[in-house]
N, C-alpha and C positions, 0 to 999 in steps of 0.2 A: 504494500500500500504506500503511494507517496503522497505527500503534505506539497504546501506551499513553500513549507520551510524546511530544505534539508538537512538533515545531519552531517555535521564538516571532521573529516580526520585531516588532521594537519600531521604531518609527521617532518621533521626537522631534525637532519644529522648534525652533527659540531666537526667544523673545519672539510666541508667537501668541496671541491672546485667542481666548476661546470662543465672541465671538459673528461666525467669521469663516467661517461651514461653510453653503452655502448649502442644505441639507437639514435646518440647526436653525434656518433662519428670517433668514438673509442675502440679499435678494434681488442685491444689489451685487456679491457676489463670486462667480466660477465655478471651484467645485470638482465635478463631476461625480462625480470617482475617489472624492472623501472619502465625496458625498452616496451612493456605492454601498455604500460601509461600510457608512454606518448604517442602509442598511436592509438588510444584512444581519447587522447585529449589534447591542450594545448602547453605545448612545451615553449620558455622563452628563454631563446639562446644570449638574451643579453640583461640579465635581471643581477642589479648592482645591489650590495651590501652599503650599510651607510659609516663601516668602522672596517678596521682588517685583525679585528681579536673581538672578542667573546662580548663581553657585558655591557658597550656602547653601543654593538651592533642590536644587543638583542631588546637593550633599555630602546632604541630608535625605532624598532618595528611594533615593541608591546606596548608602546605608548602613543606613536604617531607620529614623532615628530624628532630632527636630526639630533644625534647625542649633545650638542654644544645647546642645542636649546632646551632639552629636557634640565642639562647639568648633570648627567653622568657619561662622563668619556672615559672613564679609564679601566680595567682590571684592577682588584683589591680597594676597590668601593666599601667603605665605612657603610651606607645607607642610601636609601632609593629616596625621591622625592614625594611626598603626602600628593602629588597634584602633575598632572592632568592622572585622570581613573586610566587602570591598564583595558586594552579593547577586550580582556576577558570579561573585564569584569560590565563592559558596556554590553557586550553580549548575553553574561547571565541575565543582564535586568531583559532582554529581551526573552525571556522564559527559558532559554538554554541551561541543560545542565550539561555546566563545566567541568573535562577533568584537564588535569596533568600530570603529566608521568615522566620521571628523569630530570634533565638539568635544565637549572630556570635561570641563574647565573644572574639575576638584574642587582644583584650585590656580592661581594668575595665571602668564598667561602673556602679561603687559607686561614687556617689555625683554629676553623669553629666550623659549625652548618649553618648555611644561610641563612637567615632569619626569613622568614614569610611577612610579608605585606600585609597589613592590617586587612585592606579589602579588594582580594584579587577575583574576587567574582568561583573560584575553582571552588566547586562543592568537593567534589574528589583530587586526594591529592598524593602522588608517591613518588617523591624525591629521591636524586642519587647525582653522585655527582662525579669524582673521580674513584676510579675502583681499587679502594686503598681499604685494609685493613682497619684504621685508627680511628673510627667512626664511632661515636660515646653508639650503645644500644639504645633503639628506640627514635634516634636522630637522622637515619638514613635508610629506607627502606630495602634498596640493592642489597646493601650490605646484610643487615638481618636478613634478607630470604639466603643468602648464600649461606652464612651463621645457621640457620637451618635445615640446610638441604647439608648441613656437614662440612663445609669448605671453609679455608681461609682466604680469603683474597691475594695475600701478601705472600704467603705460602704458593697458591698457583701459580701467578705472576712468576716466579720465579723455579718453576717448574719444566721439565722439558717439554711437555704439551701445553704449557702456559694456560691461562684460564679456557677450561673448554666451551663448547656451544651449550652446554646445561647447565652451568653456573653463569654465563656471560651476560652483562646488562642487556647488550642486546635481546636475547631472551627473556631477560624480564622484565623489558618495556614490552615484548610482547604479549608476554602471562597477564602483565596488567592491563592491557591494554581492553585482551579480551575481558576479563572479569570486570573493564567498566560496563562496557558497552551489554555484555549480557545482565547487567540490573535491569530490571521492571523501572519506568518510569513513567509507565503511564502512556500518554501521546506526547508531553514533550522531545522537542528535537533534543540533539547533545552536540557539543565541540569538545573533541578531544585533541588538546595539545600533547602530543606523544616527540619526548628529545633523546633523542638517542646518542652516546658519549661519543660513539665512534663517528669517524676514523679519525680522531682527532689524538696526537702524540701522547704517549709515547706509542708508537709502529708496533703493536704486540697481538696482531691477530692469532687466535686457534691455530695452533701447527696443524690440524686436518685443513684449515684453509690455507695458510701460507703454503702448504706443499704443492698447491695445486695451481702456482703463481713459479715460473722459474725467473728470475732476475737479470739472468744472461739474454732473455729474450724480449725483456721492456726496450721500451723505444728512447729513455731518458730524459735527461730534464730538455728545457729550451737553454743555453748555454750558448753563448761565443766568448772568445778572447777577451774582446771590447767591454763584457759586465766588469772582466777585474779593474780594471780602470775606473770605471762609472762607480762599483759597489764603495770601490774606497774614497771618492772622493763624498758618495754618504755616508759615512762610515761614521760621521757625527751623529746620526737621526738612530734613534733606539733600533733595535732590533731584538726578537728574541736568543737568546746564545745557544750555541751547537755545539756539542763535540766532531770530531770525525763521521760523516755519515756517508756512504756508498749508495747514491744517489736511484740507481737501478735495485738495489737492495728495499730500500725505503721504499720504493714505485711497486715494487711487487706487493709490500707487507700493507701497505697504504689499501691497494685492488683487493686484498685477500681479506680487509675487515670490509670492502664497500659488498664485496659479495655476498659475506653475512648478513649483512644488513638486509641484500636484496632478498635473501634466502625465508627472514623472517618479515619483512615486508608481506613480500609473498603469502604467508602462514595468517600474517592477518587483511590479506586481502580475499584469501577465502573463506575466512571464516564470516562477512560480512555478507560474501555468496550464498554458503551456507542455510544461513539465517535471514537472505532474503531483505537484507539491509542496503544491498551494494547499490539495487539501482536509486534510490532516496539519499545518496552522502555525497557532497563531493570531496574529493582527495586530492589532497594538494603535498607536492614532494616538493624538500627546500633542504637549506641550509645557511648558518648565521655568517658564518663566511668560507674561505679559500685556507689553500693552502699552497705556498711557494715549491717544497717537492724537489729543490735543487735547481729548480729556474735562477739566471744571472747566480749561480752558486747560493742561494740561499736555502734554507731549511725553515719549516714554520712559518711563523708570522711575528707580523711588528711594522716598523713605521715605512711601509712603501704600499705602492699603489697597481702593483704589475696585474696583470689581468688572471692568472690564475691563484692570486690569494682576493681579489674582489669580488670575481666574479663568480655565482651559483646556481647550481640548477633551481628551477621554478619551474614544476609540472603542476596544472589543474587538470582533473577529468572527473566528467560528471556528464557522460553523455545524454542524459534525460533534455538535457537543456544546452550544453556546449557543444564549437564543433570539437571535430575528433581528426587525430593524423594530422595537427598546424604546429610549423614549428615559424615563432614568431621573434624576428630579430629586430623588435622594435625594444628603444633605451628603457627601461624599469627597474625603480627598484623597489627594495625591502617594505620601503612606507608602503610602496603600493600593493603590497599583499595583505599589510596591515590594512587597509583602508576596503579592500576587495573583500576580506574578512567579516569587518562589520556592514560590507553591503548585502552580502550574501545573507547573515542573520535579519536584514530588515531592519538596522542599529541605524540611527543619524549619523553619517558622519559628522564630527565636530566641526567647528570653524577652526580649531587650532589642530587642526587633522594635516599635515603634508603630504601626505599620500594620496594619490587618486587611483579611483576602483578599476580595475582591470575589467571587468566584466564587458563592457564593450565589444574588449576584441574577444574575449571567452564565445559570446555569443553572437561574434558575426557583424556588429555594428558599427564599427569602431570610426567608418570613414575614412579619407585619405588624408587626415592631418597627423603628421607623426605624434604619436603619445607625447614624447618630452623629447626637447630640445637637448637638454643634457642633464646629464646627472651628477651626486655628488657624494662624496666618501670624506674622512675625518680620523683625525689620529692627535686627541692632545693630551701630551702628559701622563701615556698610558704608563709607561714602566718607570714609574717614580724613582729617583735616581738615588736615595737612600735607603730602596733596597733592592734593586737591582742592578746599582751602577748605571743605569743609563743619563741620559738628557733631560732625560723632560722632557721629549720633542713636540712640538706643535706642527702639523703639515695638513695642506687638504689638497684633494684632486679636484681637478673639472674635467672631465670628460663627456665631449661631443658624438656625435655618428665616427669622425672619422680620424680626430686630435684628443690625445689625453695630457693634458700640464696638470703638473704635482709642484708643487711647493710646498718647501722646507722651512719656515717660518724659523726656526731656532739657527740656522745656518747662513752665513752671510752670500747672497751670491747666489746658492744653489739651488736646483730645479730640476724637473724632469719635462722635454717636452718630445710627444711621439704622434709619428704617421701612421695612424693604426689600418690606415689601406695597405701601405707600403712595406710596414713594417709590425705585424700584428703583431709578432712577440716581443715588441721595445727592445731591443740590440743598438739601437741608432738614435741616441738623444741627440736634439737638434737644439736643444737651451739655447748654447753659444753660438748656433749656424748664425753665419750674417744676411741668408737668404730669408731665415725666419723669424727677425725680430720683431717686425711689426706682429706675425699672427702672435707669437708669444706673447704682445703687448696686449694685445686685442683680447687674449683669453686672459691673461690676469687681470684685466679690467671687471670679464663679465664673472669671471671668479668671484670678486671680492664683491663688487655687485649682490651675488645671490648669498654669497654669505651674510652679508648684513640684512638684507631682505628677507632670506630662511631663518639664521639663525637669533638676532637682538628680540630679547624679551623688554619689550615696551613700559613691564610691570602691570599691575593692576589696570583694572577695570575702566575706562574715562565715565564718567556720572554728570560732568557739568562742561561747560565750556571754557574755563580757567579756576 
């Protein structure tokens, strides 16, 4: 039976790039489950994050609006802001019952568990966050169901089979998953925000899946000569720190947890079958952000803007009402999943909403005015420098259809600017070219433009005329 109002599974990895979906042109990786998505729904090959780490990007999509305007940009966040409401919780008032399940990350949860939000709208709620032993009982639900099924975390992890597919988060985002969805609720719809850890470092996929990934036969990172030169001369802007890592190695262990993923995707995509739920939901596949993987020699993430740590997969399908088999490389980002979200519940979007609703093109309407002119991404002060050594760095990107400039605000001088026609995997900064100063001028103009215009909080309410 369907409603008016579907039921939304959001399922959300941490740290996937978008070029990791073997139905958008990965020959390397096997996601079957993903690649049935997209050709049942619409896939957007060009769907930008608003941060290139964890808890700005995700405070930017759960709230609406870019992290510099909310006031949370950085990893190891003291505390979230009373104000604007998270779209969960705009969605519960829309009679939705909310779950979540895994990592919420809109505050740090080094050396404690995250504290919960006074009112996130999530009636159901089962947290987990890095798969570590050290978790007080009772604080981390991952951790107690593994505590119960007999395992240690700490202990596997450090195992020759490392944690297996039966103790692994990824399994018990799906256990949970299901046991939301199978509660009596009556005729209320539901929105299930489902986070899944992986593939996000440390590289520790199930030895039955890394086996089935050989390393000598990845294709490797994007890499020329020319990054060492470019990477040191940012070499001031934060970065996350690496040890030695075997870039091919990394790329298989990387493939060998997104496989898992698709594997239990999968597990709860039939079980919606099943139950006769599938054609009523639509499902939307994502992630918060990217992953570098050894591109320009980097590992991780941290303060740059290369296209495979911004950019991520964005699948919706919900064939009742969307088309099916589009893959749309019109500019979008994160907000506007946020904002597609509460349009899909029948939620107002706010007026301090940045995001706008995809549904247009989901359903065929969209007309021939490109979605957005450009989009924009954010990195300040993430790795606070008294306790990681870093800078402080403050940088933002603009990137157009076919120009990305990044600037390094903490750095005198320095910049990135790229032909992404010519040169899609950035190898060839053109900062200094003398052919391109004026466009570099041009873009740091509409740059600072939109940041003052997106992100300056005006303050309160106006009520009078002085």
């Amino acid at each position: 039976m369907t409603s008016d109002r579907p039921n939304i599974l959001w399922y959300c990895t941490d740290q996937q790039r978008f070029d990791t979906i073997g139905a958008l042109g990965n020959p390397h990786v096997r996601t079957p489950v993903i690649d049935q998505l997209v050709a049942d729904g619409v896939a957007f090959t060009h769907a930008h994050c608003q941060s290139p780490i964890c808890t700005p990007s995700r405070a930017s999509f759960m709230s609406g609006m870019y992290p510099s305007r909310v006031h949370n940009t950085r990893n190891g966040n003291a505390t979230f802001p009373d104000s604007p409401p998270l779209i969960s919780k705009l969605i519960a008032d829309q009679g939705y019952d909310c779950g979540m399940i895994g990592k919420f990350h809109l505050q740090s949860s080094g050396k404690r568990t995250e504290p919960r939000i006074k009112d996130d709208g999530y009636r159901y709620w089962k947290f987990s966050h890095a798969p570590r032993n050290d978790w007080p009982e009772g604080e981390h639900d991952y951790a107690d169901w593994v505590r119960e099924k007999g395992g240690d975390l700490d202990a596997l992890r450090l195992s020759p089979e490392r944690v297996p597919p039966e103790y692994h988060q990824t399994t018990w985002s799906t256990e949970r998953a299901i046991e939301f969805i199978e509660e009596d609720r009556g005729d209320a719809p539901w929105m299930l925000n489902l986070n899944i850890y992986d593939p996000h470092p440390p590289f520790e996929p199930p030895k039955v899946y890394e086996d089935q990934f050989d390393a000598d036969s990845m294709p490797g990172p994007h890499f020329e000569e020319t990054d060492i030169e470019q990477q040191a001369r940012l070499s001031g802007a934060d970065f996350q720190p690496r040890g030695e890592m075997d870039a091919k190695e990394a790329q298989a262990k990387y493939y060998a947890m997104i496989a898992q993923i698709d594997d239990q995707f999968g597990r709860l995509l039939d079980y919606l079958d099943r139950t006769g739920q599938r054609e009523n939901t639509v499902i939307i596949f994502t992630s918060d952000h990217g992953e570098t993987l050894g591109d320009h020699g980097l590992m991780f993430k941290g303060c740059r803007f290369y296209e495979g740590l911004i950019r991520v997969p964005l699948i919706f399908s919900f064939p009742e009402k969307f088309q099916t088999g589009i893959k749309s490389d019109e500019l979008v980002e994160l907000l506007d999943l946020s904002a597609t979200l509460l349009d899909l519940a029948g939620a107002e979007i706010p007026d301090y909403h940045q995001g706008k609703s995809l549904v247009p093109i989901l359903s065929g309407n969209s007309g021939e005015t490109p979605f957005r002119d450009f989009v924009r991404c954010e990195y300040f002060d993430a790795l606070a420098a008294h306790f990681t050594g870093g800078n402080g760095s403050f940088a933002t990107m603009h990137r157009t259809r076919d120009f990305k400039l990044s600037v390094y605000h903490n750095l005198d001088n320095v910049g990135e600017l790229y032909d992404l026609k010519n040169d899609p995997w950035e190898h060839r900064n053109l900062w200094d070219s003398p052919a391109h100063q004026s466009l570099k001028h041009q873009l740091i103009l509409e740059s600072f433009n939109a940041h003052v215009n997106l992100t300056t909080d005006v303050g309160s309410e106006r009520i009078a005329p002085m």
